[in-house]
N, C-alpha and C positions, 0 to 999 in steps of 0.2 A: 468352368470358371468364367466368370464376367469378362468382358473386354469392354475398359469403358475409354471412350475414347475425349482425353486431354483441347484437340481441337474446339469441340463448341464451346468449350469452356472457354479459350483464348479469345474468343473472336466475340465475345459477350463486353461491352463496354458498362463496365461498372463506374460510374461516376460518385465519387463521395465529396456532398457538400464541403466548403472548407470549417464550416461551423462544425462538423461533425469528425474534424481530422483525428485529433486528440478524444478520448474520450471522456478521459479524466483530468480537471485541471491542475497543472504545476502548482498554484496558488493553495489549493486544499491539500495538497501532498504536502507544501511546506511545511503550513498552519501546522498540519498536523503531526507532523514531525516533530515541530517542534515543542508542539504542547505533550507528547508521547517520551520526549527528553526530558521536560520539566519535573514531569509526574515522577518519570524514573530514579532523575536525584534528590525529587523531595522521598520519596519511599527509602531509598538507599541511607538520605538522613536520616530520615525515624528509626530504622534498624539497627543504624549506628545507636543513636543514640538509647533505643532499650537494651541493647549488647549492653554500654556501658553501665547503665542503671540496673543490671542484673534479670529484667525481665525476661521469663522462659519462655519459650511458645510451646503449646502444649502439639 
């Protein structure tokens, strides 16, 4: 079996720019969010509404 040893690893200074802290931005997760809710209660209407107009789905 391997022995691999945890020290060099510690003693490696990884510096990560502060531009690159986040990778993904808060702002596009909102958006998106909340255009991904829109969509959901407009679909949920349409359904409603062919439930009540008798439309079947095949």
């Amino acid at each position: 079996m391997n022995n691999i040893s945890t020290d060099s690893l510690a003693s490696e200074n990884i510096t990560v720019p502060e531009s690159q802290v986040t990778l993904l931005p808060r702002s596009a997760w909102n958006s998106q969010l909340a255009y991904l809710r829109i969509i959901f209660r407009a679909k949920k209407a349409l359904d409603r509404i062919e439930k009540e107009a008798g439309v079947c789905k095949s």
